[in-house]
Backbone as JSON Lines, residues from 0, in Angstrom:
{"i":0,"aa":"X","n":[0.83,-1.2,0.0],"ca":[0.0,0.0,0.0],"c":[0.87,1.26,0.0]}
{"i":1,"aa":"X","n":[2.37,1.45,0.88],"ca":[2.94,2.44,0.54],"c":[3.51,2.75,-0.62]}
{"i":2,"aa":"X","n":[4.35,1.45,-1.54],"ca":[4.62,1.82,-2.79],"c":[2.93,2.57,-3.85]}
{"i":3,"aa":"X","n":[2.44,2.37,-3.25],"ca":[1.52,2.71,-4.17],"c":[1.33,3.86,-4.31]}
{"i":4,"aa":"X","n":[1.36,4.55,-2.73],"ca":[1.02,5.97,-2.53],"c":[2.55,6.46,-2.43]}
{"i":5,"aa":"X","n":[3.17,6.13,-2.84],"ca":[4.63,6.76,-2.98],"c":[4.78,6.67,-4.69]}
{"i":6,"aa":"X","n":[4.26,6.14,-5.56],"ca":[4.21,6.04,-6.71],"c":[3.31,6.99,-7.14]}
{"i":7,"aa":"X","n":[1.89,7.3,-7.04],"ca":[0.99,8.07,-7.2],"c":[1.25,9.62,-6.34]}
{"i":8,"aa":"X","n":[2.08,9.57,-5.05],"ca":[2.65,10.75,-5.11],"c":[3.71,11.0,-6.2]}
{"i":9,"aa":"X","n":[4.58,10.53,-6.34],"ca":[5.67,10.67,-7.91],"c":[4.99,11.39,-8.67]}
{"i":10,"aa":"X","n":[4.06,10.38,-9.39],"ca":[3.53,11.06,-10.66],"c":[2.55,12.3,-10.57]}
{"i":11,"aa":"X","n":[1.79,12.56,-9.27],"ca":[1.5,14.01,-9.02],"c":[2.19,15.21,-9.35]}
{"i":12,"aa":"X","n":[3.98,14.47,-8.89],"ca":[5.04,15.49,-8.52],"c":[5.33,16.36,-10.21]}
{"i":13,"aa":"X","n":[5.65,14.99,-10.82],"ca":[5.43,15.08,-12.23],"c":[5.0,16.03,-12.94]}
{"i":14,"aa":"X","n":[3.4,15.78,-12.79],"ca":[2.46,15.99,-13.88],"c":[2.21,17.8,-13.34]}
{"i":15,"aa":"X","n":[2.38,18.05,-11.83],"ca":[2.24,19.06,-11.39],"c":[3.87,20.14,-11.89]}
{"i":16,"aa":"X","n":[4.73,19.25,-12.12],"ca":[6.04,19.83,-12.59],"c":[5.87,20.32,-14.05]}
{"i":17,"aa":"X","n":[5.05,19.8,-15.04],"ca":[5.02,20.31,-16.34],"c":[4.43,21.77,-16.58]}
{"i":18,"aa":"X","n":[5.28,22.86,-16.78],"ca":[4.95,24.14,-16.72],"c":[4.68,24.51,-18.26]}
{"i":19,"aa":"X","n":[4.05,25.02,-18.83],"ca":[3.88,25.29,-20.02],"c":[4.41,26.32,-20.22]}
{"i":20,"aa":"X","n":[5.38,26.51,-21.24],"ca":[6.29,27.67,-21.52],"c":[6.02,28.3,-23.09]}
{"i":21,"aa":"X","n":[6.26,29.27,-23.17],"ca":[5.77,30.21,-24.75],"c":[6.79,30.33,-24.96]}
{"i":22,"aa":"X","n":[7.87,29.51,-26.01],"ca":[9.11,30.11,-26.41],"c":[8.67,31.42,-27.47]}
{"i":23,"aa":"X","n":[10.02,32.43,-27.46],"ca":[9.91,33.53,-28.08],"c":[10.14,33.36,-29.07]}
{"i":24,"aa":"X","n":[10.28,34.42,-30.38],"ca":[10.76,34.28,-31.75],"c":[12.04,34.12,-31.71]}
{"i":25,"aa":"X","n":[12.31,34.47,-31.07],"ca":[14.31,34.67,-31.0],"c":[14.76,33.09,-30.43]}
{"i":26,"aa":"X","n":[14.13,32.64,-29.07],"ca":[14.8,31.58,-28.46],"c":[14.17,30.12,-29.94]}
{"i":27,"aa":"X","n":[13.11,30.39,-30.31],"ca":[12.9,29.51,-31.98],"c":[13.79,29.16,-32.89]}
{"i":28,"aa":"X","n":[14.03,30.93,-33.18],"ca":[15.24,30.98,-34.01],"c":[16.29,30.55,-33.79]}
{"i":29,"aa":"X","n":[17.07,30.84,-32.12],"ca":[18.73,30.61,-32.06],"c":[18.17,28.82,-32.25]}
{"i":30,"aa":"X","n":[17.15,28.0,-31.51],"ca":[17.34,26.34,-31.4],"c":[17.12,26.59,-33.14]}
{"i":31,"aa":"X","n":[16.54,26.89,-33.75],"ca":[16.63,26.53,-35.26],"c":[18.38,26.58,-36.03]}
{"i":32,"aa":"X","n":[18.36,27.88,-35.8],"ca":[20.17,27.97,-35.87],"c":[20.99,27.31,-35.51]}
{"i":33,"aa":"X","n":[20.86,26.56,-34.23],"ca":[21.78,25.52,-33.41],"c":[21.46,24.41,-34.27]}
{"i":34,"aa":"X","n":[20.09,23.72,-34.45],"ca":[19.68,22.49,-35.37],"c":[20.51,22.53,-36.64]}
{"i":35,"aa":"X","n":[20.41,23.45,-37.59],"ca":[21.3,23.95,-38.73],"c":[22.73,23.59,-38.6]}
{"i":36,"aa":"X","n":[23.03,24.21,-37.42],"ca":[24.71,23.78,-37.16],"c":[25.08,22.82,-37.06]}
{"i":37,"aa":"X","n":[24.49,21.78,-36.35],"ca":[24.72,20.68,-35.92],"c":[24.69,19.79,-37.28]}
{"i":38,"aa":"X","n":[23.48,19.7,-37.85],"ca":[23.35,18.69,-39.37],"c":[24.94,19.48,-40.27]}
{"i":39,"aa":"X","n":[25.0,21.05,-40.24],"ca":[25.95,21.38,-40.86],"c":[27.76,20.29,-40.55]}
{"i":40,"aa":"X","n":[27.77,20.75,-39.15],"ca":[29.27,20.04,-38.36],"c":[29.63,18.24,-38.6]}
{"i":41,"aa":"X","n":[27.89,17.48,-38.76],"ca":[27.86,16.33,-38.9],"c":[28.31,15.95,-40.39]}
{"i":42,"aa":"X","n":[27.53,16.77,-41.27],"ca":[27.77,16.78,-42.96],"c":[29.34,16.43,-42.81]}
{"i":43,"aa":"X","n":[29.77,18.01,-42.42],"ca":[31.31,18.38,-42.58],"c":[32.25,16.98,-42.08]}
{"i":44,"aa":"X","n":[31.42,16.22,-40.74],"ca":[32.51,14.76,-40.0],"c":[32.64,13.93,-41.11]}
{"i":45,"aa":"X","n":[31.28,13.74,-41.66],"ca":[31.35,12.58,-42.63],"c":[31.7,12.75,-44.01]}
{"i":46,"aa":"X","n":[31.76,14.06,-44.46],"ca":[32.56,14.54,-45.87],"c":[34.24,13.82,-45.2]}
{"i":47,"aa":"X","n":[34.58,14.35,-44.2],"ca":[36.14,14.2,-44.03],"c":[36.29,12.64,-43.36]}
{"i":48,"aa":"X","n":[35.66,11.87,-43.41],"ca":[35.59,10.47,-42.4],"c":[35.8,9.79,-43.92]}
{"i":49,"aa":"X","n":[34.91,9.98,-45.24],"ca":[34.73,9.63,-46.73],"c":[35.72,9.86,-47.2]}
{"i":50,"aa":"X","n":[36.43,10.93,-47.31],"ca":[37.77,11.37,-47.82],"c":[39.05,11.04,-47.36]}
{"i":51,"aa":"X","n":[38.9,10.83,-45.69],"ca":[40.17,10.43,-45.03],"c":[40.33,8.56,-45.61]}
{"i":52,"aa":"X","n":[38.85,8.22,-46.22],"ca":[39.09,6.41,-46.57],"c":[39.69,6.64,-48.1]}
{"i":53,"aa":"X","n":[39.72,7.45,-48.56],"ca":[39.5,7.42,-49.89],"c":[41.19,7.73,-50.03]}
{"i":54,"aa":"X","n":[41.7,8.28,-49.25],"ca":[42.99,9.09,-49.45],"c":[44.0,8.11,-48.7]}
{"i":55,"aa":"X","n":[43.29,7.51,-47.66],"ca":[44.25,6.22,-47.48],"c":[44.51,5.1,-48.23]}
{"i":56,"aa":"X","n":[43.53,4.81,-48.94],"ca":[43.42,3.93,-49.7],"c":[44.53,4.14,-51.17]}
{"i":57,"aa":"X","n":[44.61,5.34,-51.53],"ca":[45.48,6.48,-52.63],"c":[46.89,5.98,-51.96]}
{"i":58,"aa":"X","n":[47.04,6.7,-50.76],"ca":[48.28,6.05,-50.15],"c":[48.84,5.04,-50.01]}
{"i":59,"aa":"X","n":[48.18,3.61,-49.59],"ca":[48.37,2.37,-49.83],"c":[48.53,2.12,-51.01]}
{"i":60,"aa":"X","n":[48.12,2.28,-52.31],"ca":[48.33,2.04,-53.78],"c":[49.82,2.91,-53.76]}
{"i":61,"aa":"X","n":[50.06,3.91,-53.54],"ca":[51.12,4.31,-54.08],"c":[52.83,3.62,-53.2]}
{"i":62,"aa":"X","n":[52.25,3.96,-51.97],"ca":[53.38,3.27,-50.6],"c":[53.91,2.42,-50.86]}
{"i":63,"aa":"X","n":[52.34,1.1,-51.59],"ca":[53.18,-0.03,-51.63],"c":[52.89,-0.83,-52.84]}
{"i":64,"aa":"X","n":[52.65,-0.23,-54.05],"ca":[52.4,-0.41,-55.31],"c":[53.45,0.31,-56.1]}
{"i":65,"aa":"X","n":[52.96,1.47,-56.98],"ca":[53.53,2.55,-57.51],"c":[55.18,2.62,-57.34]}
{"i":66,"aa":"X","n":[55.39,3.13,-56.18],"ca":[56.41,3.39,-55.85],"c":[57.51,2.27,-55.91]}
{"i":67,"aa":"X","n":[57.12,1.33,-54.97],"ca":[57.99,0.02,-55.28],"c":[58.52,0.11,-56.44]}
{"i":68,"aa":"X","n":[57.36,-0.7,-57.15],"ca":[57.5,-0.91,-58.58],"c":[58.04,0.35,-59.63]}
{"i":69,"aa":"X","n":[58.32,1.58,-58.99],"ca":[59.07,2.63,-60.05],"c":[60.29,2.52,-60.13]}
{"i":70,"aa":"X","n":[60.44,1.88,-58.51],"ca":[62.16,2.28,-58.2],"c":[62.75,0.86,-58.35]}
{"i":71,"aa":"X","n":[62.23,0.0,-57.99],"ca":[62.88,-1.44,-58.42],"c":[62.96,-1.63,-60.08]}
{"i":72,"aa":"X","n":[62.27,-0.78,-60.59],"ca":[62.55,-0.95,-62.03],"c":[63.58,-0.93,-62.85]}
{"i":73,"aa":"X","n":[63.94,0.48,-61.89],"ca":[65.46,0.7,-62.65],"c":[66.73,0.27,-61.67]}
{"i":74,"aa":"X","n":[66.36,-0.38,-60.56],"ca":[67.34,-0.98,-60.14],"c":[67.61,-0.04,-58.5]}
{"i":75,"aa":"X","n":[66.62,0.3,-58.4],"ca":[66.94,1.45,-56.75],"c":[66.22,1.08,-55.7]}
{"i":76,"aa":"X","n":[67.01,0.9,-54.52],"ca":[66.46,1.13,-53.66],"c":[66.56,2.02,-52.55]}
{"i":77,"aa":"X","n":[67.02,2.77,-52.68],"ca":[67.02,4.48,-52.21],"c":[67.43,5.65,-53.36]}
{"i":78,"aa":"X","n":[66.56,6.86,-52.12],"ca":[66.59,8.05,-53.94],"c":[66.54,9.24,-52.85]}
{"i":79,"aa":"X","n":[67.17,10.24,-52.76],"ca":[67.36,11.32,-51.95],"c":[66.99,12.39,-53.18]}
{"i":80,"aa":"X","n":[66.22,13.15,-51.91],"ca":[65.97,14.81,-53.2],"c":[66.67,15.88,-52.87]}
{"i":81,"aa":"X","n":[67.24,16.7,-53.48],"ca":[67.97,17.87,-53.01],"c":[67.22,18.53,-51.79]}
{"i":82,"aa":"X","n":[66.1,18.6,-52.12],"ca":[65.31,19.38,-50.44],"c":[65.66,18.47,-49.44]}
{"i":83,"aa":"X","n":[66.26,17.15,-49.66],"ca":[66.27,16.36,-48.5],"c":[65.9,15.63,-48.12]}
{"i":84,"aa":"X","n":[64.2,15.25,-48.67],"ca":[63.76,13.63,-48.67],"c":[64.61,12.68,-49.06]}
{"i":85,"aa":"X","n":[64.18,11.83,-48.2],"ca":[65.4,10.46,-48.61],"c":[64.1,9.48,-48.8]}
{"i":86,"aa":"X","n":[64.1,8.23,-49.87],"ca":[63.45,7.45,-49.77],"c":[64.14,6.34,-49.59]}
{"i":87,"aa":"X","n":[63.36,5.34,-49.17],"ca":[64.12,3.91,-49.28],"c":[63.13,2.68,-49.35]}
{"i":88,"aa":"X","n":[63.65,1.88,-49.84],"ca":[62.6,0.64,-50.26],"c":[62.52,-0.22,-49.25]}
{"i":89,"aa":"X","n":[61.82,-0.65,-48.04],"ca":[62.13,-1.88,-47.34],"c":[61.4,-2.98,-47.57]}
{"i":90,"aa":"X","n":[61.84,-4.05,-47.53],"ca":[60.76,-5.28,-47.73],"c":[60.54,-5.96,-46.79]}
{"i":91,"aa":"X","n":[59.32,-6.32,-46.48],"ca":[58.48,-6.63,-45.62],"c":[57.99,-7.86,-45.81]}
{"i":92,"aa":"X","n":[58.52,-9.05,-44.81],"ca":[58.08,-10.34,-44.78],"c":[56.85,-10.75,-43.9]}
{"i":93,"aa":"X","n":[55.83,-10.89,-44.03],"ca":[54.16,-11.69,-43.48],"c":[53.97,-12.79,-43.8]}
{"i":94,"aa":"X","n":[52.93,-13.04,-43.31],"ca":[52.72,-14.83,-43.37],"c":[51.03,-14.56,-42.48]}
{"i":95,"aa":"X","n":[50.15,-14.71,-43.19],"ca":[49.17,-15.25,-42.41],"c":[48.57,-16.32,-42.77]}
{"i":96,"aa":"X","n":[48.44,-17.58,-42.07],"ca":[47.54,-18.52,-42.35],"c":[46.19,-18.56,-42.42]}
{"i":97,"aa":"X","n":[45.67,-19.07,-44.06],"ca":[44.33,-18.73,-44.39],"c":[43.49,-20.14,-43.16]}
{"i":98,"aa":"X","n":[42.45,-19.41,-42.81],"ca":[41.57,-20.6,-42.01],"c":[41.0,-21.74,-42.41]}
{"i":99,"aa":"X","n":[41.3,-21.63,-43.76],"ca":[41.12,-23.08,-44.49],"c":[42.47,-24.2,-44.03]}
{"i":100,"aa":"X","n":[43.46,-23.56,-44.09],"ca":[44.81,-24.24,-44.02],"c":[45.53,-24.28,-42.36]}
{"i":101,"aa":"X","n":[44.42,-23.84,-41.32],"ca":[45.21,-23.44,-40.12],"c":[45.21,-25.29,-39.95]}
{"i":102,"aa":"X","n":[44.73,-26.14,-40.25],"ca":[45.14,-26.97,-38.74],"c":[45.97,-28.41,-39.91]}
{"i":103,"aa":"X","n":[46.07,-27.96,-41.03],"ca":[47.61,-28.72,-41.76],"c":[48.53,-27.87,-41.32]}
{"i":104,"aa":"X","n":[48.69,-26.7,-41.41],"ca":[49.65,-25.55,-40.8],"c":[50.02,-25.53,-39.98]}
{"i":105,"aa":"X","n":[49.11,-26.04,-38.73],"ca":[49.65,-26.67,-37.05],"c":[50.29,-28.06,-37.29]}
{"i":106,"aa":"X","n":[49.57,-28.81,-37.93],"ca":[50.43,-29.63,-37.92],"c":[51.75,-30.07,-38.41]}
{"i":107,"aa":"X","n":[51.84,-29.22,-39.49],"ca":[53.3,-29.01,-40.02],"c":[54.27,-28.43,-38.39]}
{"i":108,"aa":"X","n":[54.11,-27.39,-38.48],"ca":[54.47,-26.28,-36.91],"c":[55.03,-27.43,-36.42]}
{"i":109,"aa":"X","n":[54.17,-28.38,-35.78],"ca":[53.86,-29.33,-34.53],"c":[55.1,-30.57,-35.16]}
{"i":110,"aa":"X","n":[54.69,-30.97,-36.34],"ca":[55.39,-32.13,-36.52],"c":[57.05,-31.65,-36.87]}
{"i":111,"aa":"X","n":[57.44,-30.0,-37.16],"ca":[58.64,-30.58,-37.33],"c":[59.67,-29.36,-36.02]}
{"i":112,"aa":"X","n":[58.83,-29.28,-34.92],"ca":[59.18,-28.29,-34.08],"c":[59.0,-27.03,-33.59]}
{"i":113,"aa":"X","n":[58.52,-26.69,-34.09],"ca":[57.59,-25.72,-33.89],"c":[56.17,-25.51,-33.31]}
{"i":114,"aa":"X","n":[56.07,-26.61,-32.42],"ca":[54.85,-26.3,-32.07],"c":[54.69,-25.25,-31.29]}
{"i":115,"aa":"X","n":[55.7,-24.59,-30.98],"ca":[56.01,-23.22,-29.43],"c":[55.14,-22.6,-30.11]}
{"i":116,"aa":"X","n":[55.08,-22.28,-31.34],"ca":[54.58,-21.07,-32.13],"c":[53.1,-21.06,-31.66]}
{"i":117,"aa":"X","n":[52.28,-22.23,-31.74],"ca":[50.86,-21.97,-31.22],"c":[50.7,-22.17,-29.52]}
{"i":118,"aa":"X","n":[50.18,-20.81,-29.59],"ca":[49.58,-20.68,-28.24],"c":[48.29,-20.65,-28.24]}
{"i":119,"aa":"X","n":[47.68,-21.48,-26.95],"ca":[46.41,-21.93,-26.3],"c":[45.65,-20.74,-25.84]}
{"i":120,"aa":"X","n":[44.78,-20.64,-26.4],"ca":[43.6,-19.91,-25.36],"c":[42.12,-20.19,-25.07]}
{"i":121,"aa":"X","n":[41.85,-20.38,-23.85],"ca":[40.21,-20.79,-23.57],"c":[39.53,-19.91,-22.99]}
{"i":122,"aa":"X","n":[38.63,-19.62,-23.95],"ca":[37.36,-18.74,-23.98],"c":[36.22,-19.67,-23.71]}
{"i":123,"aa":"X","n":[35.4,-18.99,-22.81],"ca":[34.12,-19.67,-22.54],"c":[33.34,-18.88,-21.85]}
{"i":124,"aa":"X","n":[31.9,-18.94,-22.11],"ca":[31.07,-18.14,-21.65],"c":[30.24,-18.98,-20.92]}
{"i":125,"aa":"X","n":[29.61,-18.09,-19.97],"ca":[28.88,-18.97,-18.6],"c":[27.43,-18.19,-18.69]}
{"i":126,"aa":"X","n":[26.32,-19.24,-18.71],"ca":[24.95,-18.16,-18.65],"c":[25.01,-17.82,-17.52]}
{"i":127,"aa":"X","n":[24.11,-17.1,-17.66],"ca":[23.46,-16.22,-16.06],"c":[23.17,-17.1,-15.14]}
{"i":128,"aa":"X","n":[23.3,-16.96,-14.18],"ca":[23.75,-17.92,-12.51],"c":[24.33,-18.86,-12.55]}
{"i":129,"aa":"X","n":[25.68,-18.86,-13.52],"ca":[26.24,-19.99,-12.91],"c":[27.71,-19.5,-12.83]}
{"i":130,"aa":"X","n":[27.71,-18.32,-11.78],"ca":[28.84,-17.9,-11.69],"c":[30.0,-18.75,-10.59]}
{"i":131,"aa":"X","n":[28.85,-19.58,-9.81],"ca":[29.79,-20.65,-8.98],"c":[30.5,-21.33,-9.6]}
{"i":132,"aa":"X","n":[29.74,-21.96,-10.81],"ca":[30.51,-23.28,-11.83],"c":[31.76,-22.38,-12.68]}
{"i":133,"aa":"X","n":[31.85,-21.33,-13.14],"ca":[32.67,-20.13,-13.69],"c":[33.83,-20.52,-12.81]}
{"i":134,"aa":"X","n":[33.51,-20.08,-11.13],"ca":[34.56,-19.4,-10.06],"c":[35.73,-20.98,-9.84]}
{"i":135,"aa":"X","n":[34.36,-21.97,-9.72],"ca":[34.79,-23.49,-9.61],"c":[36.27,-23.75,-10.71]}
{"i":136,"aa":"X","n":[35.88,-23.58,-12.02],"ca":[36.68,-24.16,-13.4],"c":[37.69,-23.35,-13.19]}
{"i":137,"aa":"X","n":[38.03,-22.15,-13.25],"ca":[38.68,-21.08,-12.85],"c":[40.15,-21.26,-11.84]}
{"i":138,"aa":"X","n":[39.14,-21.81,-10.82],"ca":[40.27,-22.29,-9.5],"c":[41.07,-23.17,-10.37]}
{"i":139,"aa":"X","n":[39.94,-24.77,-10.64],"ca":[40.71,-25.72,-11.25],"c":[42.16,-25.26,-12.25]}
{"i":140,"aa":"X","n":[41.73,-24.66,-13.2],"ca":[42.74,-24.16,-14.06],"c":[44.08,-23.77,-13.11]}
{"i":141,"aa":"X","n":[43.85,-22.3,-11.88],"ca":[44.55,-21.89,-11.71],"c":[45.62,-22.69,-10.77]}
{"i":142,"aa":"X","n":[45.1,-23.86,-10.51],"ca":[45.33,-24.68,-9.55],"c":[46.63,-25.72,-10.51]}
{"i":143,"aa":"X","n":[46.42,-26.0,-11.71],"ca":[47.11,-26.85,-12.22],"c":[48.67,-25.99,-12.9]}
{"i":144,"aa":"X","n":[48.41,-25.04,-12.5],"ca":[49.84,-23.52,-13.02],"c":[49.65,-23.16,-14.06]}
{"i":145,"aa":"X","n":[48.67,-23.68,-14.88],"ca":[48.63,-22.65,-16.04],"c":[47.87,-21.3,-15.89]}
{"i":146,"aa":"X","n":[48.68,-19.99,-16.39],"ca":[48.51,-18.73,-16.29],"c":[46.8,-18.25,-16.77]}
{"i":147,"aa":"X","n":[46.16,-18.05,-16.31],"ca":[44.82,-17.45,-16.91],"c":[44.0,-16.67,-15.79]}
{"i":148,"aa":"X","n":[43.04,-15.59,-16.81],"ca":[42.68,-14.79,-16.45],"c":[41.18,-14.66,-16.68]}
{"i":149,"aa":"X","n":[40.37,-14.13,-16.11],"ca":[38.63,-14.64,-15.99],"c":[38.37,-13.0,-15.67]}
{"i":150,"aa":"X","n":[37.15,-12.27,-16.6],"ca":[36.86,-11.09,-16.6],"c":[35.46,-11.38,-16.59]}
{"i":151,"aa":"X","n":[34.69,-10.56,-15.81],"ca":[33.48,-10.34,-15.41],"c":[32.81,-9.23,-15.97]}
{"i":152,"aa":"X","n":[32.09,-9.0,-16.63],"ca":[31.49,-7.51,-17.6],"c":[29.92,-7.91,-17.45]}
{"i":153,"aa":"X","n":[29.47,-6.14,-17.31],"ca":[28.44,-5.88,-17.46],"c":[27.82,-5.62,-18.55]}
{"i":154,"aa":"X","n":[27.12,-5.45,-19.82],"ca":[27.05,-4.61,-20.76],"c":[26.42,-3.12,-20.38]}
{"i":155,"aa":"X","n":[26.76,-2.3,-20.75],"ca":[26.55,-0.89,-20.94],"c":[25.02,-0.44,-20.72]}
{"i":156,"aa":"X","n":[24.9,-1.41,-22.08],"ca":[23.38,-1.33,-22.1],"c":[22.47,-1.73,-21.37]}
{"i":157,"aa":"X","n":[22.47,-3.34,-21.22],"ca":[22.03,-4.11,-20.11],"c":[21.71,-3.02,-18.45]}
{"i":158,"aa":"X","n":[23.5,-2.52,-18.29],"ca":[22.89,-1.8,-17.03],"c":[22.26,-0.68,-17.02]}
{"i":159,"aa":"X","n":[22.24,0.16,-18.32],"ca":[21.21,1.43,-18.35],"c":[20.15,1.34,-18.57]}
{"i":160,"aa":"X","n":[19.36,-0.12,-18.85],"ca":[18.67,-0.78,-19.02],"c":[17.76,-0.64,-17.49]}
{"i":161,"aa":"X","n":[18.26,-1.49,-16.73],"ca":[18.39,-1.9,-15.78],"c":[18.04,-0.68,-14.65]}
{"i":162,"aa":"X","n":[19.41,0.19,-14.79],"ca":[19.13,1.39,-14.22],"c":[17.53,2.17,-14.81]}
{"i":163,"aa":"X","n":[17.09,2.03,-15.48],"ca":[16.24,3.21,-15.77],"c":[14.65,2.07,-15.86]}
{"i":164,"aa":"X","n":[14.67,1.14,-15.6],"ca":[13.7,0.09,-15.14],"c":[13.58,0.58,-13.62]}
{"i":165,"aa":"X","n":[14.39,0.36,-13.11],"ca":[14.14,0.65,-11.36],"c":[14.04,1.76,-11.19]}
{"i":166,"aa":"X","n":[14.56,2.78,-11.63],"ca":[14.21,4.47,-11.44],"c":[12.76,4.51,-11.71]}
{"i":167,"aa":"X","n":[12.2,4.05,-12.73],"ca":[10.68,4.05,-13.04],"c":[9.9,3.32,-12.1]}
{"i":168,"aa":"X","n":[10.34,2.38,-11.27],"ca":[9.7,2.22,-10.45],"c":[9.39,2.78,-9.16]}
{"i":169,"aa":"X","n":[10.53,3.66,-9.09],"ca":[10.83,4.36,-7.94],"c":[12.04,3.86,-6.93]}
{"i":170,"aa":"X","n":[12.74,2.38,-7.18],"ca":[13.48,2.36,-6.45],"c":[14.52,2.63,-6.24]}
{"i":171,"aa":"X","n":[15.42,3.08,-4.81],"ca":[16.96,3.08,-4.62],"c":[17.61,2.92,-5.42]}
{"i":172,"aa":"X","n":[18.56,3.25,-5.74],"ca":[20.36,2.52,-6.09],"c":[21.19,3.34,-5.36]}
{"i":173,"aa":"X","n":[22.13,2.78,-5.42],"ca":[23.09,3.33,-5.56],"c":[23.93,3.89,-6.41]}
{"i":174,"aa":"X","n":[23.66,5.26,-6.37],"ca":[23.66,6.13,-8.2],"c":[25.62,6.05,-8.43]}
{"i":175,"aa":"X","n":[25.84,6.6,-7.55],"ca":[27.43,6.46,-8.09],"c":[28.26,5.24,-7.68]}
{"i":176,"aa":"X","n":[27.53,4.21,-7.22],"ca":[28.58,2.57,-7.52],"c":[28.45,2.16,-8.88]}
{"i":177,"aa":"X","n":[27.16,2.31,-9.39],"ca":[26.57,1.97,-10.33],"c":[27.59,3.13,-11.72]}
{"i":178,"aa":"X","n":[27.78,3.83,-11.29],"ca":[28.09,4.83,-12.2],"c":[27.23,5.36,-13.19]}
{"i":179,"aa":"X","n":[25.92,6.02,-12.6],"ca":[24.72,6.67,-12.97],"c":[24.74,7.83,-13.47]}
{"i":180,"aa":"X","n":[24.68,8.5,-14.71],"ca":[25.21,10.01,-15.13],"c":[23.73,10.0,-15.8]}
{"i":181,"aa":"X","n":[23.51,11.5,-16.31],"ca":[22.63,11.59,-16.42],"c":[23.49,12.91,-17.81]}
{"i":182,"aa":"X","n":[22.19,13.08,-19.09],"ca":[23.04,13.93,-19.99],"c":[21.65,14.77,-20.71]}
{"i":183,"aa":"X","n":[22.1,15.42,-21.56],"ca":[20.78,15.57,-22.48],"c":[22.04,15.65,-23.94]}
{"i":184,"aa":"X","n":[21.23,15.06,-24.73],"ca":[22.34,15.05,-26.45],"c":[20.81,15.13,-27.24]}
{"i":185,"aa":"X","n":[21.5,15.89,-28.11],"ca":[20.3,16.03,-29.53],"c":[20.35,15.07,-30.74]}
{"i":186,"aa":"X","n":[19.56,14.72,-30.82],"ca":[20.13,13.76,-32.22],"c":[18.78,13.98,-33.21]}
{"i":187,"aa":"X","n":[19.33,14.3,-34.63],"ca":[18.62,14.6,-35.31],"c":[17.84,13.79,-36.44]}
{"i":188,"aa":"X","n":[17.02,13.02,-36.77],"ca":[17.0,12.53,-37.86],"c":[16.46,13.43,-39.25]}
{"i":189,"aa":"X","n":[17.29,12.59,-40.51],"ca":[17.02,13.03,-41.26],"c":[16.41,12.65,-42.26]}
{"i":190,"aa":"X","n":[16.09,13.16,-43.6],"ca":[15.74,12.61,-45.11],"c":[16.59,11.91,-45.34]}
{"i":191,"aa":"X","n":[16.57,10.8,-46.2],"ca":[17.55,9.92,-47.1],"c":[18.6,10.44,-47.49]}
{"i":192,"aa":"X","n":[18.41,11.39,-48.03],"ca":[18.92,11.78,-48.87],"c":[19.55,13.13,-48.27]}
{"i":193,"aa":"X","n":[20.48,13.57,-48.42],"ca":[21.6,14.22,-47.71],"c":[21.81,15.42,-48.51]}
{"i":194,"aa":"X","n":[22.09,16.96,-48.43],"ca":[22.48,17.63,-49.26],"c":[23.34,18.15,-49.1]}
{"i":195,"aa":"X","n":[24.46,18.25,-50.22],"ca":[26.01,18.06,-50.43],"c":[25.84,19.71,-51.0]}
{"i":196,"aa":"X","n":[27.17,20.01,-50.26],"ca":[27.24,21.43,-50.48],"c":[27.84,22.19,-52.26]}
């Protein structure tokens, strides 16, 4: 009976809190102006987010295409400019094993010495309440000397989730264990279709 009348006081508090306000022509205008800016600053991120892929990509063709191939042509592998750039050719040895070929690839590794090269890792996920059986396997492991490490995460979401379920109900937390912030952000949606300056 008290949540009830502690709930129905809330929403009194509420509904009695909503003041009706007459924005002016001016305070219209500057949030219209601010709206403008904002789609403007966003345009401008993603013109330069498009261009910064486009120009890396230019770079990689030339870094390690173009260039190579100009100067190994005629037989160079360094070229200095009177201003002082120096270039130089280095070559660069990789190796990644395609996932079609990883476990002939281990076994090559394995069969002729190399097995140091692969290292072990166990990943495993535990549903919800069975953090005893988690804490249990955990020990075991740590118990036999092999090195490992067990991380516990919340999702983000899950707890703002969470958090703003129980605020609506009215109950407690503990706002800063929880790490409870509170913000206001504008987000705008738009037309499909985007207009390019």
């Amino acid at each position: 009976m008290a949540k009830k009348k502690e709930k129905n006081e809330l929403i009194d508090l509420v509904e009695e809190s909503k003041i009706v306000i007459t924005p002016t022509d001016l305070q219209l205008t500057n949030i219209s102006n601010l709206m403008k800016l904002q789609i403007e600053l966003e345009d401008d991120i993603t013109d330069l987010e498009e261009r910064l892929t486009e120009m890396n990509e230019k770079l990689d063709h030339v870094k390690k295409e173009l260039l190579p191939e100009a100067m190994l042509e005629i037989g160079m592998e360094r070229f200095d400019l009177s201003s002082g750039e120096k270039l130089a050719i280095k070559r660069i040895i990789g190796a990644s094993i395609k996932l079609s070929n990883r476990e002939e690839a281990y076994q090559w590794l394995r069969k002729n010495g190399f097995g140091s090269l692969i290292k072990g890792e166990i990943v495993t996920k535990f549903p919800a309440g069975k953090e005893k059986d988690m804490r249990k396997l955990f020990k075991e492991i740590l118990a036999k000397k092999y090195l490992a490490e067990m991380k516990e995460t919340v999702h983000t979401q899950t707890l703002g989730a969470f958090v703003r379920e129980q605020l609506e109900e009215g109950k407690a937390l503990p706002m800063e264990l929880l790490g409870v912030f509170r913000y206001e952000e504008s987000i705008i949606t738009r037309k499909k279709e985007r207009n390019k300056k």
